[in-house]
C-alpha positions in Angstrom: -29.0 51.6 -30.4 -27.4 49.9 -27.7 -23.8 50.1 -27.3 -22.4 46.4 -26.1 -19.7 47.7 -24.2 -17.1 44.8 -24.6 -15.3 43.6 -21.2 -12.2 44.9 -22.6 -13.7 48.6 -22.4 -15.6 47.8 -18.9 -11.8 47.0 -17.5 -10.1 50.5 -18.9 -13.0 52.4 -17.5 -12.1 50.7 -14.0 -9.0 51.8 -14.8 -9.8 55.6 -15.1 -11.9 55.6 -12.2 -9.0 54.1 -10.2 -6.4 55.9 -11.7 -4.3 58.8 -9.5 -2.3 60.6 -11.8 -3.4 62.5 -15.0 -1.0 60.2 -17.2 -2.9 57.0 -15.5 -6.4 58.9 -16.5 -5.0 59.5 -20.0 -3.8 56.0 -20.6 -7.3 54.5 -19.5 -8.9 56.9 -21.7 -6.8 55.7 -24.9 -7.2 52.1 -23.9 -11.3 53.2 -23.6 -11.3 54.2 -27.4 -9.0 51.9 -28.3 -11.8 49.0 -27.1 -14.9 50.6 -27.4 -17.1 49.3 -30.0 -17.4 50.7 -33.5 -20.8 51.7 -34.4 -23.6 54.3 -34.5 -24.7 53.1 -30.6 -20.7 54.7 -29.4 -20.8 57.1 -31.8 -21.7 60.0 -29.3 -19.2 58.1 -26.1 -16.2 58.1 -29.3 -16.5 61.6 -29.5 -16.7 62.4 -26.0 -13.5 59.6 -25.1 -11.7 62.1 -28.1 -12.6 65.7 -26.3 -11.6 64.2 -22.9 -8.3 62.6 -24.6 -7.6 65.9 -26.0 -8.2 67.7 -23.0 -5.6 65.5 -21.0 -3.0 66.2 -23.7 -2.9 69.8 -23.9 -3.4 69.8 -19.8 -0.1 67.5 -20.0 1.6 69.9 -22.5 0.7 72.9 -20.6 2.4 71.2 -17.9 5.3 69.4 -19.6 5.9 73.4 -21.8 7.6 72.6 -25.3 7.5 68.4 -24.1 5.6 67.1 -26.9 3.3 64.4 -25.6 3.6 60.4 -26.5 1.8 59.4 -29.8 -1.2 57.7 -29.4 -2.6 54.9 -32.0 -5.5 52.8 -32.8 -6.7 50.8 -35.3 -10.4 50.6 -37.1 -12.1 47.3 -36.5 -12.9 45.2 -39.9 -13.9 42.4 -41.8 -14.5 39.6 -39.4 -12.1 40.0 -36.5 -8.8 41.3 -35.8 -5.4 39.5 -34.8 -2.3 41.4 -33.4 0.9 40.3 -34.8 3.5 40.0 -31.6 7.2 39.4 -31.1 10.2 40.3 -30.6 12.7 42.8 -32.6 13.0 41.9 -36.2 11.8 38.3 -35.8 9.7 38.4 -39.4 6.3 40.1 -38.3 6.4 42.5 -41.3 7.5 39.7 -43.6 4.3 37.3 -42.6 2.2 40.8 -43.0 3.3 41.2 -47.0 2.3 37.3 -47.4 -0.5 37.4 -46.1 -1.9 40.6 -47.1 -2.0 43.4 -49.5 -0.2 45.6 -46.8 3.2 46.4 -47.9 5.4 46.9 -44.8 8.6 48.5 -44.7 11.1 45.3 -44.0 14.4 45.6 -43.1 17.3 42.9 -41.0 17.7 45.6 -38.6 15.2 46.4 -35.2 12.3 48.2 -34.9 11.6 48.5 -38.8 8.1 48.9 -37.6 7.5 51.8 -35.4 3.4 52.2 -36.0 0.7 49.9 -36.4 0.0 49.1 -40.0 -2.8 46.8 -40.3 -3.6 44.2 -43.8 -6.3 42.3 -44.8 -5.9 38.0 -44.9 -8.3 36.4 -47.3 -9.0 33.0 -45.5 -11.9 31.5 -48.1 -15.1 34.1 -48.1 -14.4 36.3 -45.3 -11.0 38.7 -44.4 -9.4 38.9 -41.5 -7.3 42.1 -40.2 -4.2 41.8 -39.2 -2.1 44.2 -37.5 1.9 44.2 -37.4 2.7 46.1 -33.9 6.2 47.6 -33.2 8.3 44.9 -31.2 7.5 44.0 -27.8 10.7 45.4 -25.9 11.5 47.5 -23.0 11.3 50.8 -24.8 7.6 49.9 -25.7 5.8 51.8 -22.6 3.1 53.2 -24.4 -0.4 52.1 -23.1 -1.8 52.5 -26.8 0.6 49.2 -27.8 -0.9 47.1 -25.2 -4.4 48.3 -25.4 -4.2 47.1 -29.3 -3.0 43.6 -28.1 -6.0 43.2 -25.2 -8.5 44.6 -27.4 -7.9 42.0 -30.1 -9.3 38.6 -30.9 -5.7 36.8 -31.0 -2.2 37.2 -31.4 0.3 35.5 -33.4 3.4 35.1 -31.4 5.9 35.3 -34.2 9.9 34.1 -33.3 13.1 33.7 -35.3 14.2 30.2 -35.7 17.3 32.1 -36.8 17.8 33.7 -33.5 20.1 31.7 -32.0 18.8 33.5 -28.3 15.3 33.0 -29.0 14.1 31.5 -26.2 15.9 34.2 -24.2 13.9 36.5 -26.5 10.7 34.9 -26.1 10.7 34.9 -22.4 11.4 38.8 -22.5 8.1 38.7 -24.3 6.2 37.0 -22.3 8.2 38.9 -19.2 6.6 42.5 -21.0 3.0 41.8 -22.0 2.7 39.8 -18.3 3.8 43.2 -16.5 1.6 45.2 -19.5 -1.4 43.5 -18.1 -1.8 40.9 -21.1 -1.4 37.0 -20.6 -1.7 34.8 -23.7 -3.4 31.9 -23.5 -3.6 28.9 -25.8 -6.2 28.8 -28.5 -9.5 27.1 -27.9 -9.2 28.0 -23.8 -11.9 30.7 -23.0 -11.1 33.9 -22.2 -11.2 34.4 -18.6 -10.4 37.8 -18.1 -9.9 40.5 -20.2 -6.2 40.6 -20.0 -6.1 37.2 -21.6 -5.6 36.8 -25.6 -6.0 33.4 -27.4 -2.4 32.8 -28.9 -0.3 30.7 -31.2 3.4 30.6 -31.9 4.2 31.6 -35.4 7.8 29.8 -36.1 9.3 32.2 -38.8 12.3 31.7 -41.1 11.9 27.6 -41.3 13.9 27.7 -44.5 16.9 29.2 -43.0 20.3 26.7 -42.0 19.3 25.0 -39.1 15.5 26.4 -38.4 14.7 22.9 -38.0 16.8 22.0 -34.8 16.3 24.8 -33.6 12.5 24.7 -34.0 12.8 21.2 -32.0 14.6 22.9 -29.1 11.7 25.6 -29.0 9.0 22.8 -29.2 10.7 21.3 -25.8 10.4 24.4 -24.2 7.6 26.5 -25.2 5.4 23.9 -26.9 3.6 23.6 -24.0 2.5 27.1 -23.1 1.3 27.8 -26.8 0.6 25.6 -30.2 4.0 26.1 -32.7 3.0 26.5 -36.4 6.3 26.8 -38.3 6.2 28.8 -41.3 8.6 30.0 -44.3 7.0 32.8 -46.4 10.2 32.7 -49.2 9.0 29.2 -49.5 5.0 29.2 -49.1 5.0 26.7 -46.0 2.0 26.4 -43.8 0.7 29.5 -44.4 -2.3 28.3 -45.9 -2.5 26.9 -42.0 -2.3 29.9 -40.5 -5.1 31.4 -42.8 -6.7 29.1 -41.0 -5.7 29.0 -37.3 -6.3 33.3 -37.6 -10.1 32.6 -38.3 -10.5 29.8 -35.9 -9.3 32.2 -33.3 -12.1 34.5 -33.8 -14.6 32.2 -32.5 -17.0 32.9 -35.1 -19.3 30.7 -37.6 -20.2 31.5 -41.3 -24.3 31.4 -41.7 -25.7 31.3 -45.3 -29.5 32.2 -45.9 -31.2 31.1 -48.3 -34.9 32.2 -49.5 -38.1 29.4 -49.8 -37.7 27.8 -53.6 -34.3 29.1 -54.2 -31.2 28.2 -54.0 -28.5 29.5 -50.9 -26.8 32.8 -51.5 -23.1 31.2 -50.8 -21.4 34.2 -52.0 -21.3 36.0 -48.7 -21.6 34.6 -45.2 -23.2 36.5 -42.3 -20.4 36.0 -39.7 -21.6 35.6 -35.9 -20.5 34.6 -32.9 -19.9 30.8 -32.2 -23.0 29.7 -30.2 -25.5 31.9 -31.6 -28.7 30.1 -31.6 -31.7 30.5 -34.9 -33.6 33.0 -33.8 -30.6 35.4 -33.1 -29.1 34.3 -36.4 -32.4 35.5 -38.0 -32.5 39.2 -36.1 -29.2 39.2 -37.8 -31.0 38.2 -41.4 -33.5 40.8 -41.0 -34.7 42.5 -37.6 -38.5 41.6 -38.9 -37.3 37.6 -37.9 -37.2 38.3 -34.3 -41.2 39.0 -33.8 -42.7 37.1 -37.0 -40.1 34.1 -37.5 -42.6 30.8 -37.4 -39.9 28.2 -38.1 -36.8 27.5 -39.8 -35.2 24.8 -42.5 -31.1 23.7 -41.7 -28.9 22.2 -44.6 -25.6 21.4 -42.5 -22.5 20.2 -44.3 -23.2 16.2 -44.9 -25.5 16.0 -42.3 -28.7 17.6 -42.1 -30.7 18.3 -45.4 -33.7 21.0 -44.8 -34.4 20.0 -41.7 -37.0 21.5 -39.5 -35.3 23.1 -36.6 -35.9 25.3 -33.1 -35.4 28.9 -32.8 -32.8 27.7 -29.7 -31.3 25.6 -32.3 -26.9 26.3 -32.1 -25.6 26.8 -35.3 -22.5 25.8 -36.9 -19.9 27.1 -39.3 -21.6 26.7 -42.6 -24.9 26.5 -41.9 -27.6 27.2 -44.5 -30.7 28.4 -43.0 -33.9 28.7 -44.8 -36.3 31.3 -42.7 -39.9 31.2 -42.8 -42.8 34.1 -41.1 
């Protein structure tokens, strides 16, 4: 099985190969398993990235004597993509977590309640999303695990405090840290040009609070041109419905249906792909026995196209039913 090495991965092994210090070489290596794909193809490169990790540890420890070495995290790809949750200390990351998700967070009013990753799962209509509330972006955060999460991602939400009254002081800091941690966020729906840059929007927290409004105005002036602003309360249920839906359209993906000659479409669960993906890759994806014997296809699309005959280099969209024929 081929492993698809993602660009993300191909950039920390550039890294190792140009690093000149054993912490340099340990740090690619984290970042390398922290990006590598997930499946049975990297099953075998996993294990090696783990022994060589390993070996640079207890190397460091030797070194260091009773120095214990820095933690290292990462977090298990699912469902259909994977959004970091970003910001600065105690700006409401955990709290959008617990509405979102079934995670349950520790939250406090006091920095740095989050010191791991803890990832949660967001419903947004038939498929889940994985979030991931990260410890705060800050100067103490040096760990090449925390940015490695954040580049190897599909998006961030940018959450701020319209409570703060610094926080466009606090924001900039942000943006200051991931810039000089080798991650530049980018608006959503720009392509991603490099693999330091991570489709982003600003998550407004706290709208219900005295004065959130102004103060979201004041941010808008400033910062509404570097990233989309989606204000949000989760006490009071606002827009977050939205942002169910701004976390899937940052994963670039469509929803495909299939649907077998003389029945009727199995709606119940979508085969999530790329956005782009063409018939005949859709139908590999169906069943591998599509790629060699697939004579032609039928496409029901949304108000438009009603079992239509179509091309194998036909582009799907999201919602497509397609009815495959051999």
């Amino acid at each position: 099985m081929p492993a698809n090495l993602t660009p993300q991965y191909m950039d920390a092994d550039k890294k190792f190969k140009e690093a000149t210090t054993p912490q340099q070489k340990l740090e690619a290596l984290e970042e390398m398993l922290t990006t590598i794909p997930k499946h049975k193809g990297t099953e075998k490169m996993q294990a090696d990235l783990k022994r060589r990790i390993a070996k640079f540890r207890q190397e460091s420890q030797r070194r260091k004597g009773t120095t214990r070495a820095k933690p290292f995290y990462q977090v298990e790809r699912e469902g259909a993509g994977q959004i970091a949750l970003v910001g600065a200390p105690n700006t409401g990351k955990s709290s959008l977590l617990a509405a979102l998700t079934n995670a349950e967070p520790e939250i406090g009013d006091y920095p740095f309640t989050t010191r791991v990753p803890l990832a949660g799962m967001a419903p947004f209509e038939d498929v889940q999303v994985q979030l991931i509330d990260l410890p705060p972006v800050s100067p103490e955060m040096t760990e090449g695990w925390f940015y490695a999460i954040i580049r190897g991602a599909d998006g961030a939400l940018v959450v701020v405090d319209l409570a703060d009254p610094d926080v466009l002081a606090s924001t900039e800091q942000v943006f200051q840290l991931l810039d000089a941690a080798g991650v530049t966020l980018i608006p959503l729906g720009r392509v991603r040009a490099s693999p330091r840059e991570v489709p982003a929007v600003f998550v407004a927290a706290k709208l219900d609070t005295p004065g959130a409004g102004d103060t979201l105005e004041i941010f808008k002036e400033f910062y509404g041109g570097r990233l989309p602003v989606l204000p949000v309360s989760t006490r009071e249920d606002v827009n977050l419905l939205q942002v169910r839906r701004t976390v899937f359209d940052m994963l670039n993906v469509i929803r495909i249906y299939s649907k077998k000659p003389g029945k009727k479409a199995d709606i119940q669960v979508p085969y999530v792909l790329k956005r782009g993906t063409q018939v005949l890759e859709a139908a590999g994806v169906v069943h591998k026995d599509f790629l060699q014997r697939l004579k032609f296809a039928r496409l029901w699309r949304r108000g438009q196209i009603e079992g239509q005959m179509v091309g194998r280099e036909q582009v799907l969209e999201d919602g497509d039913i397609l009815e495959l024929h051999t």
